[in-house]
C-alpha positions as CSV (number, residue, x, y, z in Angstrom):
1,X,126.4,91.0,97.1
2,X,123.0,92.0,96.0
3,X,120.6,95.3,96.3
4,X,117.9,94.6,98.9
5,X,116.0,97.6,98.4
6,X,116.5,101.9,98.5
7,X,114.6,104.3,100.5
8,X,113.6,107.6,100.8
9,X,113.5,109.1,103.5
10,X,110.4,111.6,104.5
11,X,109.3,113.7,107.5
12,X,105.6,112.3,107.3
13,X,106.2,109.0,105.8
14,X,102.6,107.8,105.5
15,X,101.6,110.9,103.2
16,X,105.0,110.3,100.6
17,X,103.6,106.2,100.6
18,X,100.1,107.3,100.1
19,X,101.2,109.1,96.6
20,X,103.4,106.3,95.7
21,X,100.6,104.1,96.1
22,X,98.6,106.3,93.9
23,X,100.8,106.5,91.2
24,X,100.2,102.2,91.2
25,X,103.0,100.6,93.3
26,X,102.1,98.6,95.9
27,X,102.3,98.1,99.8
28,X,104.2,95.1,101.1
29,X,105.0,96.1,104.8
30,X,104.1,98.9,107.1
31,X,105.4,99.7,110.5
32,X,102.6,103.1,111.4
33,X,104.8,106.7,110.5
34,X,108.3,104.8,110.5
35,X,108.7,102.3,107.5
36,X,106.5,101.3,104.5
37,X,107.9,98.9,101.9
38,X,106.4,98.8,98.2
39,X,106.1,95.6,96.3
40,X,109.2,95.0,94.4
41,X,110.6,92.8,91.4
42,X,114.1,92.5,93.0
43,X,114.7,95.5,94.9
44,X,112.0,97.5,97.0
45,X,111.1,100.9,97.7
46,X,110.8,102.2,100.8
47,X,109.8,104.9,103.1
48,X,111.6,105.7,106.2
49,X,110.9,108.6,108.6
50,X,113.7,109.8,109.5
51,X,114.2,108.2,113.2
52,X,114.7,105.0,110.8
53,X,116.8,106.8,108.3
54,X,120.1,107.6,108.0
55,X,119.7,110.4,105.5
56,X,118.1,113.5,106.0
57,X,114.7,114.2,104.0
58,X,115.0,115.5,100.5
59,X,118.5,114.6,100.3
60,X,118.7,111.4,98.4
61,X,119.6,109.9,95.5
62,X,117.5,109.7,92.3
63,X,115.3,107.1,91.9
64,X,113.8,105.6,88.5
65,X,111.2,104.0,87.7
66,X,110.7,102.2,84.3
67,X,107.0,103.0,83.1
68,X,105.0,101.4,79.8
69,X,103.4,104.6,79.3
70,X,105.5,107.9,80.0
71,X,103.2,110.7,79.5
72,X,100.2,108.7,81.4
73,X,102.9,108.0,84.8
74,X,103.5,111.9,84.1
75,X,100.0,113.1,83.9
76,X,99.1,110.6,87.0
77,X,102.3,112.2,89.2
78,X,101.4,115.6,88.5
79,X,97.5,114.6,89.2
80,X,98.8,113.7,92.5
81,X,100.9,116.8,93.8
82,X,103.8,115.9,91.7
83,X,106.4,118.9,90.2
84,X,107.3,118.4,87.0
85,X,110.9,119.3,86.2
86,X,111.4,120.0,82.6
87,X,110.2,118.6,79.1
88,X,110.4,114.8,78.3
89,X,113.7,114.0,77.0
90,X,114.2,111.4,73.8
91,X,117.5,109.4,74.1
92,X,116.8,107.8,70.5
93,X,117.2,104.6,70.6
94,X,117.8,104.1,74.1
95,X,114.1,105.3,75.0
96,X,112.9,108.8,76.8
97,X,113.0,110.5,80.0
98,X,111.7,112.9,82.4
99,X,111.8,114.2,86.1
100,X,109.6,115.5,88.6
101,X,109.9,116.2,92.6
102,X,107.1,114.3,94.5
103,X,105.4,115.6,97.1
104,X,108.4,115.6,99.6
105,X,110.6,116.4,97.3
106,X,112.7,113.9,96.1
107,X,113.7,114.1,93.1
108,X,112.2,111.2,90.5
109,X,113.1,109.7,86.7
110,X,110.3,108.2,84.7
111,X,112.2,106.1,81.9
112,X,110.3,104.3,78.8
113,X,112.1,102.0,76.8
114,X,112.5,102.2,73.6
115,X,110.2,100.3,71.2
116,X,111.6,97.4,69.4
């Protein structure tokens, strides 16, 4: 067995993809206000309105994103109608966090790695 993808789901679809998309990810697929599928490594993100869905809006689980740069993926998410959710939080040697609720929001992790 093997994760396919995750998605969140949101009452006006196109408008969550379009700050996704801002914040650098991607479109692979789009079916007009139901489904919009990001670009993905292994797994995608997607966007479901909620006659796809099987979750309500808002009511998902947390997603996280790695990032190179975590205060410039913060800075571009709040640019973009994010809601920050606390300070950044060092896990030593592990690397550093933080959270924010996008525009729909769902609640996001932003996770750098560690140097070294």
């Amino acid at each position: 067995m093997k994760l396919k993808q995750a998605y969140l789901t949101a009452a006006e679809p196109e408008g969550l993809a379009g700050f996704y998309e801002a914040l650098g990810l991607a479109v692979r697929f789009a079916d007009r206000g139901k489904w919009i599928q990001f670009v993905g490594e292994k797994v995608a993100l997607c966007i479901a309105s909620p006659v796809e869905s099987v979750s309500a809006p808002s009511l998902n689980a947390v997603l996280v994103f790695e990032v190179d740069n975590l205060e410039s993926a913060l800075q571009r998410a709040r640019a973009h109608g994010a809601e920050v959710l606390g300070e950044i939080r060092d896990m030593g040697t592990h690397g550093r966090v933080a959270h924010f609720k996008d525009p729909q929001h769902n609640t996001i992790q932003l996770f750098q790695a560690a140097a070294g």
